[in-house]
N, C-alpha and C positions, 0 to 999 in steps of 0.2 A: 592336507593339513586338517585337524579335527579342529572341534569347539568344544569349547569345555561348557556348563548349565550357565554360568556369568556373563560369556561374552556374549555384546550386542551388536547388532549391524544395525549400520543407519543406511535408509533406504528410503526413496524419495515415496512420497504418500500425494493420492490425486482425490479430490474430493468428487464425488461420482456428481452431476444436477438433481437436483431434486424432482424438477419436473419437466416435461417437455417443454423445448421453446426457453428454460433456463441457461444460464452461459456457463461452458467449463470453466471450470478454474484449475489449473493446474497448481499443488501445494509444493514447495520443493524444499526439500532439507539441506540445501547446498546454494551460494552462490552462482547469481544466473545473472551475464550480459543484458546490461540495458541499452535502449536507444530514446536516448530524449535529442530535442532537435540541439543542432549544435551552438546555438548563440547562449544555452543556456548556462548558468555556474552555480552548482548544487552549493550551498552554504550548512543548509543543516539536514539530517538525515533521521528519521526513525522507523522500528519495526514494531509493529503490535503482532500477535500471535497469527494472522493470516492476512494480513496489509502493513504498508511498508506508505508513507508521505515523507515529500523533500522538501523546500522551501528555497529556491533561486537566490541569488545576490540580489535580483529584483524584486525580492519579496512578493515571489509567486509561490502557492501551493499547486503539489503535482500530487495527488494519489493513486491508489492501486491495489489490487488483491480484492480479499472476500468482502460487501457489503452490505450484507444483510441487516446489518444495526444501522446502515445511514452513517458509518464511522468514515464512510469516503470524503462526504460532506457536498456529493453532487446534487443533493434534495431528494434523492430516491434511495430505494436498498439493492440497488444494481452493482454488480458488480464487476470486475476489468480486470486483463490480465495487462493493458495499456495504459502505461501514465498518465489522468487526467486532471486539466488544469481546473482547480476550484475555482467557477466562474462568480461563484455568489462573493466573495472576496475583491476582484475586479469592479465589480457590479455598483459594492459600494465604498469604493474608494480605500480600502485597507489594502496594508500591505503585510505581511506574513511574518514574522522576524523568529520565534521557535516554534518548534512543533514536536510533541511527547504524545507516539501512539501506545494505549494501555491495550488489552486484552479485546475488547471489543467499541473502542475510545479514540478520539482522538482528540489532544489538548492542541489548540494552538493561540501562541500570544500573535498579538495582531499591535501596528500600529497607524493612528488616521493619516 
C-alpha cells in the first residue's frame, strides 16, 4: 500500500536528555497504562503538551511528565515518568479540587 504527499503517520516521539545524569522521558502519542496505588480515585484529569496532573477524590495532586518550567509543582525542574504526589499542598493544609494544565502550566484551584 502506497502514501500519497497528504498522509500522516503518527508515531510515538522520545525526547533525547539534554545532559548527562538527566532523566528520560519518554514523549508518547498514544495512550499509556498507569499505576497509581490502589486506594486512590482519580476525580479530575489534565494534559498540558508534555505533563499530564490528577487530582484524587482526597484532594491529592499526582503529576508527571516533562518539568523543566517547575509546572510539576515538586519545587524543582525535575522531571518523572512516575506520578508524584505534590507534597507542598499536604504540607500546608490544601486540598486540590481542579487542576487546568496549559502548555508549560499548571492551574490548580485549591481549597483550605
Amino acid at each position: 500500500v502506497g502514501s500519497s504527499p497528504g498522509d500522516t503517520m503518527l508515531t510515538p516521539r522520545q525526547e533525547q536528555p539534554a545532559a548527562e545524569g538527566t532523566a528520560f522521558i519518554s514523549i508518547q502519542a498514544f495512550p499509556a497504562l498507569l499505576d497509581l496505588p490502589q486506594d486512590l480515585e482519580v476525580t479530575e484529569v489534565s494534559c498540558g503538551s508534555r505533563h499530564t496532573a490528577v487530582v484524587t477524590r482526597g484532594g491529592e495532586l499526582y503529576t508527571w511528565g516533562w518539568g523543566k518550567y517547575g509546572q510539576l509543582g515538586h519545587g524543582d525542574n525535575s522531571s518523572s515518568d512516575q506520578p508524584r504526589r505534590v507534597e507542598y499542598l499536604v504540607a500546608e493544609g490544601l486540598q486540590a479540587e481542579e487542576v487546568v494544565c496549559g502548555p508549560w502550566t499548571t492551574y490548580v484551584h485549591v481549597l483550605e
